[in-house]
C-alpha positions as CSV (number, residue, x, y, z in Angstrom):
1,X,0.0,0.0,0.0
2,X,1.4,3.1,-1.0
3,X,2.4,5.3,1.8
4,X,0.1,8.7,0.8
5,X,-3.0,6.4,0.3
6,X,-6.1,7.6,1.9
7,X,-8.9,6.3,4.3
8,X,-12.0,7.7,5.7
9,X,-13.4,9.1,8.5
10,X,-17.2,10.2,8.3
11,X,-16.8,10.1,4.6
12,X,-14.1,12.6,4.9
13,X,-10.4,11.7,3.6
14,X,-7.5,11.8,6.1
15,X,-3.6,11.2,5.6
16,X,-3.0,7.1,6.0
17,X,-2.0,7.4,10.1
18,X,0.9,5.3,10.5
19,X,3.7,4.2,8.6
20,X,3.5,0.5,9.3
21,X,-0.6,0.5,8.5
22,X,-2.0,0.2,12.4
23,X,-5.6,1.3,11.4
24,X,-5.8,3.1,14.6
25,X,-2.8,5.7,15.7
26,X,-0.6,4.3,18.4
27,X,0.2,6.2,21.2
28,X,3.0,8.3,21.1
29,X,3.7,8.2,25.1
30,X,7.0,9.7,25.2
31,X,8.0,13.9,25.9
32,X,10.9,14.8,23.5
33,X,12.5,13.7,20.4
34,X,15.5,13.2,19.4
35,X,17.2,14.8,15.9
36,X,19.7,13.9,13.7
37,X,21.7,17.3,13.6
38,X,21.8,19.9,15.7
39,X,20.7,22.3,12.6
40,X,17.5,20.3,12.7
41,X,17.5,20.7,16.2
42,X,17.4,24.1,16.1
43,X,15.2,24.5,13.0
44,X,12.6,22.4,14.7
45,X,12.5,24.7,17.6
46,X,12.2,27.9,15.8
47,X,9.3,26.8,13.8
48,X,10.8,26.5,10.3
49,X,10.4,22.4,10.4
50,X,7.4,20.5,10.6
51,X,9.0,18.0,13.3
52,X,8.2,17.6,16.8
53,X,10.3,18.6,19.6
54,X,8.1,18.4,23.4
55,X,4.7,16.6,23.3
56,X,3.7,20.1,25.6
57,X,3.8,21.8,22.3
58,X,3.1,18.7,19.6
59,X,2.6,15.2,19.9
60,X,2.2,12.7,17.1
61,X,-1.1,11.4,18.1
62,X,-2.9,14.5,19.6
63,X,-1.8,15.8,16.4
64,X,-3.4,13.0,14.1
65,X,-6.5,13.6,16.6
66,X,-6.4,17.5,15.5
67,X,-5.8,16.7,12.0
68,X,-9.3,14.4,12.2
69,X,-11.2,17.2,13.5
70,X,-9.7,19.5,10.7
71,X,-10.8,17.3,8.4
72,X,-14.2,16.9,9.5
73,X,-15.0,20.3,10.1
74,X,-13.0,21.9,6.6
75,X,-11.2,24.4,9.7
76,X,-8.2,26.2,9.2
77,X,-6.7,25.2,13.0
78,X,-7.4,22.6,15.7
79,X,-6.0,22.9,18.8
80,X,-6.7,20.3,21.1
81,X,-6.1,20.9,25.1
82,X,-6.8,19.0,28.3
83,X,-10.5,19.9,29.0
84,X,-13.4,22.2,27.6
85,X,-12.4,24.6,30.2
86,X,-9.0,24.9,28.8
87,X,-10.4,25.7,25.3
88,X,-12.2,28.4,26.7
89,X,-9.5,29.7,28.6
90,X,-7.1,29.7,25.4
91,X,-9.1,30.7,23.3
92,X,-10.6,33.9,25.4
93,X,-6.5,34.6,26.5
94,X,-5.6,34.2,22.9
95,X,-8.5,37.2,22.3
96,X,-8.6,39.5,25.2
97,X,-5.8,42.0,26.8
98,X,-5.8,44.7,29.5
99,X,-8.5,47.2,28.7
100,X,-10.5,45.0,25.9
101,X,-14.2,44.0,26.7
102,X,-16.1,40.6,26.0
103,X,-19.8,40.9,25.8
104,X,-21.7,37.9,26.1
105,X,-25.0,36.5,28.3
106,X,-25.0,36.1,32.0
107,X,-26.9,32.6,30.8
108,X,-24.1,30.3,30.8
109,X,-22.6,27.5,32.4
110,X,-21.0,28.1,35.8
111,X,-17.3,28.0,35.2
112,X,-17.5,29.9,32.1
113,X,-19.2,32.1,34.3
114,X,-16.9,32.1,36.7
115,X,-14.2,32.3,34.1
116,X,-15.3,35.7,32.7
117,X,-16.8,36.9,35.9
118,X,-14.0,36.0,38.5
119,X,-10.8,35.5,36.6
120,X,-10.1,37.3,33.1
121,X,-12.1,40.0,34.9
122,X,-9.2,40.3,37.0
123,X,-6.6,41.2,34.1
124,X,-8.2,44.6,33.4
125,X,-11.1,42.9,30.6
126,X,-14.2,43.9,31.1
127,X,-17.0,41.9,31.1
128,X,-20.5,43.2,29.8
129,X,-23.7,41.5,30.0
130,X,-26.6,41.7,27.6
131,X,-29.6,39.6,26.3
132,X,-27.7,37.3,23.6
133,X,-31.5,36.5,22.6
134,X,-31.7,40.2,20.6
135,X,-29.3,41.8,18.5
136,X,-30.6,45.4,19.4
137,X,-29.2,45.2,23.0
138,X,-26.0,43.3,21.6
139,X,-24.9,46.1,19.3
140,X,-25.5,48.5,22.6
141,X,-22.7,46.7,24.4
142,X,-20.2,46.7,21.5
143,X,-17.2,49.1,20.9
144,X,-13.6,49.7,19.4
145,X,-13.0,47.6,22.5
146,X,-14.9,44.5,21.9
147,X,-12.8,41.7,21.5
148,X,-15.2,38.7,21.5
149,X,-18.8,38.2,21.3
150,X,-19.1,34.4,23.4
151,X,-21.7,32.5,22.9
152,X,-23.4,28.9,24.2
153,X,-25.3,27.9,20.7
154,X,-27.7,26.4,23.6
155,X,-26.8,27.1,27.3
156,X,-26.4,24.8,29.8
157,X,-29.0,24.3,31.6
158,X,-31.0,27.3,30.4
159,X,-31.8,25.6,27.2
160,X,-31.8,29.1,25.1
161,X,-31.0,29.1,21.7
162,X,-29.7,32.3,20.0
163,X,-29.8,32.9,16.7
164,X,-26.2,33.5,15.2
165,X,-26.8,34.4,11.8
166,X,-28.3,37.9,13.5
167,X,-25.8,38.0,16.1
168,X,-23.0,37.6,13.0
169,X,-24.7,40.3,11.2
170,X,-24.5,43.1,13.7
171,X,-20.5,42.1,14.4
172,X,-18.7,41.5,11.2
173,X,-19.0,45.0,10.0
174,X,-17.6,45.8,13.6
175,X,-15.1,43.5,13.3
176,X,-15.5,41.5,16.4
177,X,-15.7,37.5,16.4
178,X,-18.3,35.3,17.5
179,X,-17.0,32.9,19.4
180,X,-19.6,30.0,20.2
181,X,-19.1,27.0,22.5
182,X,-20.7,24.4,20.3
183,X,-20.5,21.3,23.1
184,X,-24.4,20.6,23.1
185,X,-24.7,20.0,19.2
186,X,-21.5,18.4,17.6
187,X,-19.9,19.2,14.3
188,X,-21.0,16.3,12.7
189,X,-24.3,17.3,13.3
190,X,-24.2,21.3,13.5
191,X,-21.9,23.4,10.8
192,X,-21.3,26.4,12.7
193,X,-19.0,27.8,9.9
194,X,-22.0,28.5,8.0
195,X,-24.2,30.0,10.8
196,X,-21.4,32.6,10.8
197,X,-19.4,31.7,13.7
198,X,-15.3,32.3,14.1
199,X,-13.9,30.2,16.8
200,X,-15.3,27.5,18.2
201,X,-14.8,26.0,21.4
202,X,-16.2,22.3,22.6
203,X,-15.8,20.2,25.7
204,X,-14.8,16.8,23.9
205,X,-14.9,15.4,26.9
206,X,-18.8,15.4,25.9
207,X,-19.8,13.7,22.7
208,X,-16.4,12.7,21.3
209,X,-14.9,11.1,23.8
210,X,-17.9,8.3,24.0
211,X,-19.0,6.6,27.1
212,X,-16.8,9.4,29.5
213,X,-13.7,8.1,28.6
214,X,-11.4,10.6,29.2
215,X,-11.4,14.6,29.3
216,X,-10.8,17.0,26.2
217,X,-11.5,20.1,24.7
218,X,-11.3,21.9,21.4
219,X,-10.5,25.2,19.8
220,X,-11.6,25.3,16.4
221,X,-10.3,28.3,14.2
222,X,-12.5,28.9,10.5
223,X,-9.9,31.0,9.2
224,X,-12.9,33.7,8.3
225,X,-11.9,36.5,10.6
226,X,-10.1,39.3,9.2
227,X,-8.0,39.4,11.8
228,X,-6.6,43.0,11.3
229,X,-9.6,44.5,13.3
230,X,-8.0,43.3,16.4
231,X,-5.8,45.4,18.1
232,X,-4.3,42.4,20.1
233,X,-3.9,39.9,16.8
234,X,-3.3,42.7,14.0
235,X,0.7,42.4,14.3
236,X,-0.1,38.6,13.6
237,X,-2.3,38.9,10.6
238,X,0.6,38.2,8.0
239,X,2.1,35.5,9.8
240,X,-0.3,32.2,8.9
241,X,-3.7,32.3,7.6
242,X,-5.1,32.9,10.8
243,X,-3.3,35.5,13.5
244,X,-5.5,33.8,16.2
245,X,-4.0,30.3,15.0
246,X,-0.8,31.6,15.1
247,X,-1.2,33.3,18.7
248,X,-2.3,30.6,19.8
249,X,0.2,27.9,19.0
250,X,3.2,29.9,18.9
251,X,2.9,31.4,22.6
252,X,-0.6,30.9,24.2
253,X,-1.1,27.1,24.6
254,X,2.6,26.8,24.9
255,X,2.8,29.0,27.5
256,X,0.0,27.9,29.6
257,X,0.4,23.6,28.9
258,X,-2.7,22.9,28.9
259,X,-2.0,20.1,25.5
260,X,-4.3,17.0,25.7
261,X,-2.4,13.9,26.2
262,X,-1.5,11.0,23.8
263,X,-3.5,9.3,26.0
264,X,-6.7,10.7,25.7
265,X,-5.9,11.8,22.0
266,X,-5.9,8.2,21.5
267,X,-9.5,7.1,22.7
268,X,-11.4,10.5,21.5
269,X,-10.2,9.8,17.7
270,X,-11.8,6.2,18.8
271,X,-15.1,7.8,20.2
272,X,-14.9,10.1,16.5
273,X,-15.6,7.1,15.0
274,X,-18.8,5.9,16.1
275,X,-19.8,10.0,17.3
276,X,-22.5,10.2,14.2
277,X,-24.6,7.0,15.2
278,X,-24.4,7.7,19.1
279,X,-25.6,11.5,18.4
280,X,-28.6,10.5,16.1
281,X,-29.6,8.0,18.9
282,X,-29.5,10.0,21.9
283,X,-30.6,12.9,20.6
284,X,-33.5,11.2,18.6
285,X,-34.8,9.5,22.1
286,X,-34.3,13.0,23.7
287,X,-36.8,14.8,21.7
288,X,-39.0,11.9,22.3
289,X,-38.5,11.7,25.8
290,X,-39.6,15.7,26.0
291,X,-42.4,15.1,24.5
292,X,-43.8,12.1,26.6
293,X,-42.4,14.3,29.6
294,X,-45.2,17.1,28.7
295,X,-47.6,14.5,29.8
296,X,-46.7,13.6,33.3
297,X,-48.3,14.4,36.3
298,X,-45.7,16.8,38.5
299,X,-43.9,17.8,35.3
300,X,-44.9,21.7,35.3
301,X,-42.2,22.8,32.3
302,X,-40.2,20.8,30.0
303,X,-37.0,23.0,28.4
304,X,-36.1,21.8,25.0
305,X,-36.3,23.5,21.9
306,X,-37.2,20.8,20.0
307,X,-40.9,20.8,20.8
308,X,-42.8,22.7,18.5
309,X,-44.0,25.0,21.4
310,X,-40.5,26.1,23.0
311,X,-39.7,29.6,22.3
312,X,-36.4,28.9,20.7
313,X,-38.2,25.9,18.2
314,X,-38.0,28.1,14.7
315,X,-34.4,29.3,15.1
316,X,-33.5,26.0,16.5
317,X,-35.1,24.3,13.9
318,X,-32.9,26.3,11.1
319,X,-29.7,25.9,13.1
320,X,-29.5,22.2,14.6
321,X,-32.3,20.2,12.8
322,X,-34.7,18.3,14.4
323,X,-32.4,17.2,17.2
324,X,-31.2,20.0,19.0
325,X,-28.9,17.8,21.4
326,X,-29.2,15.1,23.6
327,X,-29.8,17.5,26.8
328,X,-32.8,18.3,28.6
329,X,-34.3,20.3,31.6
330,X,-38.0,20.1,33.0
331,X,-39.1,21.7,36.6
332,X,-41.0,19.9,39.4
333,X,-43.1,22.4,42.0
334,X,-39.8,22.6,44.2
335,X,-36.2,22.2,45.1
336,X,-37.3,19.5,48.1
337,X,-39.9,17.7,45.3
338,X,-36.8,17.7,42.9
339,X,-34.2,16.0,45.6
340,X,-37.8,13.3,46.5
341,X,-37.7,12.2,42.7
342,X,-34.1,12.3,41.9
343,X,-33.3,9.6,44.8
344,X,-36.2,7.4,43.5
345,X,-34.6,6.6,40.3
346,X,-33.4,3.6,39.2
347,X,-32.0,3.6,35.9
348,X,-30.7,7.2,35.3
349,X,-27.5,7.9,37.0
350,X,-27.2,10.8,39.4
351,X,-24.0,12.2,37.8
352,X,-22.4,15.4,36.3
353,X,-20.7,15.6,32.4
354,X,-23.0,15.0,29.4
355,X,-23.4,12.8,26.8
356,X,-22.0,9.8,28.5
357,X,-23.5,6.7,26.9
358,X,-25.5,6.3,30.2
359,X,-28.4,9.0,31.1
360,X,-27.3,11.6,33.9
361,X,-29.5,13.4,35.8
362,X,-28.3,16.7,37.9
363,X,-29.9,19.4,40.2
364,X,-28.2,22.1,38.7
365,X,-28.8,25.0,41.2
366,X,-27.6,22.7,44.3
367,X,-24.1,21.1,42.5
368,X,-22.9,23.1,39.2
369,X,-24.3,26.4,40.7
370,X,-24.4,25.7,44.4
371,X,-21.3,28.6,45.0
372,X,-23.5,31.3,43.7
373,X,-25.9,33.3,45.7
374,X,-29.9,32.8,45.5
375,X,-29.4,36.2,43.3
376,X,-26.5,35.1,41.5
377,X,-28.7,32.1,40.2
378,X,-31.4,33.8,39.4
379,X,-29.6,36.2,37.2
380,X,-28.3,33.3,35.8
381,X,-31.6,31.7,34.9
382,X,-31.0,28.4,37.4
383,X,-33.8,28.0,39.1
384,X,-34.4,25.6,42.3
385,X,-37.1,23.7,41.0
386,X,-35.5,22.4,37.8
387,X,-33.2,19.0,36.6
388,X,-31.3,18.7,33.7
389,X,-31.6,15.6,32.0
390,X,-28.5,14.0,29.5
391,X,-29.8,11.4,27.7
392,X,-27.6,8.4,27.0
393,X,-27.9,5.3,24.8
394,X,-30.7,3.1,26.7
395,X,-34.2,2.8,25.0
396,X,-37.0,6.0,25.5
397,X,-39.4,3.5,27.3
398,X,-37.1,2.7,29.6
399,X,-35.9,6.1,30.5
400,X,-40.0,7.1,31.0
401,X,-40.5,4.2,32.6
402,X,-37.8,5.2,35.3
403,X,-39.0,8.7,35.6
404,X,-42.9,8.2,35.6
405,X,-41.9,5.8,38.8
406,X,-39.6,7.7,40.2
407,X,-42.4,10.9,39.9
408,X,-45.2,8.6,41.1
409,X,-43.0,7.8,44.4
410,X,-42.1,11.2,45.3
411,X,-45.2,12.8,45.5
């Protein structure tokens, strides 16, 4: 077999992996490499050859894993780090420098929250707050400042949708990026290229990895931003096709080392593999599951904006498809109601993450957001009396089975 023949991932072409035909890449668990010559040597270092040098920086199979995820998504960059939370942190470091602003929602999960709120905030960025939900009040918060618009394409556990074809209008001729964390819809599912986003930022450790393997996250770059409208990235914008690309790998993620491990880079191009057919089950039986869940005595909401009634359905419906994700939330009459029916179930697991191939169930206000004040929360949109639901791979009966029973013996 020749050596630059091609296989296929998803129906998308990749470079053969390895040299001796292993259909799956082997682990490359080692720290340094060693060179022939010193000129090598020191051309590797400075970036004019392609070789690796510290598996901080590159390794051969968190590379192959990137080089997957470029392929699948047609992006200009993949950087691949230790968590989602890492991603985020790059990516909004790569972006953001003393006296620079970030607008975004206050609806978002609790350590991006947190993030923004108590730690970048601390470096002299601002953060500003507005209703992500209408471009009107977006374009109030933005200025020659702005150095990010971030986005979750549905929030966690909120379950609002925003609509980034509007919110890409009002920035580009502003020249700010969208950045969007894209974890609840993944890109084999959800193009976010075409809905106008920039960067993208995932929690692997969600969909990919397959059965919560092992943690991950991504930073996807488009290449679409003209990166001259940032002050920070502007000196960059000659250097590669992307200046944030370029920031990024050439100081930020360096500097930091926060690089996924072999390890892990190993099992999520394994959980790639079967992503497509796990996603189309789970979040098939979730929009099932909501709908049966409309029907159940105790059940006063159900948050999903696959039902034709949710206030996000129509812009949803444009963006994701009929399956907007695998994740759910509904609310009970109270916190002590909630607690009564989550220790009556059998089958779902009382866990954090998402998108394991089991079904987790959570109280968010009490465990994600338990740090933050009663006013913090409700700023936040986490209320006491709601769950959020991830659906895993088990059959829709028998996930209403277990919560009809579990509801029936918590009243």
């Amino acid at each position: 077999m020749e050596q630059n023949s091609q296989v296929k991932l998803l129906g998308v072409p990749f470079p053969k992996p390895d040299i001796y035909g292993s259909l799956s890449m082997p682990v490359y668990h080692t720290l340094a490499y060693e060179f022939s010559t010193a000129e090598e040597m020191a051309e590797a270092f400075t970036g004019s050859r392609a070789d690796h040098t510290y598996s901080r920086v590159t390794n051969p199979t968190v590379q192959h894993f990137e080089d997957r995820v470029k392929a699948i998504t047609n992006a200009t960059g993949v950087t691949a780090l230790n968590s989602g939370m890492a991603a985020i942190s790059n990516a909004i470091i790569t972006l953001a420098r003393s006296g620079s602003n970030i607008v975004t929602s206050r609806h978002l999960f609790g350590n991006s929250y947190s993030f923004l709120v108590n730690t970048i905030a601390e470096f002299d960025v601002e953060i500003r707050f507005c209703d992500l939900t209408d471009p009107d009040d977006v374009v109030q918060q933005l200025d020659e400042n702005s150095c990010a618009l971030f986005v979750e394409v549905i929030t966690n556990p909120q379950m609002e949708v925003v609509d980034l074809k509007a919110l890409s209008e009002v920035l580009r001729p502003r020249g700010v990026p969208l950045v969007a964390d894209t974890t609840i819809v993944p890109f084999t599912a959800f193009k976010a290229a075409e809905f106008g986003v920039d960067i993208e930022v995932i929690s692997s450790t969600k969909y990919i990895s397959g059965g919560g393997t092992s943690l991950g996250g991504l930073i996807i770059d488009y290449g679409r931003f003209n990166w001259s409208h940032s002050a920070k990235l502007k000196p960059f914008a000659g250097e590669s096709p992307s200046a944030f690309h370029y920031k990024l790998r050439k100081e930020v993620h360096r500097n930091i080392g926060a690089y996924m491990t072999p390890e892990v880079a190993y099992m999520q191009s394994l959980g790639l593999e079967t992503l497509p057919i796990r996603y189309e089950r789970q979040s098939a039986t979730c929009g099932q599951l909501a709908v049966r869940l409309q029907s159940l005595k105790g059940v006063e909401a159900v948050h999903y904006p696959g039902l034709e009634g949710n206030l996000y359905y129509a812009v949803s419906l444009d963006q994701f498809g009929e399956h907007p994700g695998a994740m759910l939330a509904f609310d009970l009459a109270s916190k002590e109601h909630c607690f009564r029916f989550l220790n009556k179930l059998k089958l779902i697991r009382r866990a954090t993450n998402l998108f394991d191939n089991q079904s987790l169930i959570i109280h968010p206000a009490s465990t994600i957001y338990g740090g933050f004040t009663p006013k913090q929360r409700e700023e936040m949109g986490v209320h006491d009396n709601s769950i959020r639901l991830s659906v895993g791979l088990e059959s829709v009966e028998s996930l209403f089975e277990d919560i009809k029973e579990a509801l029936d013996k918590a009243r």
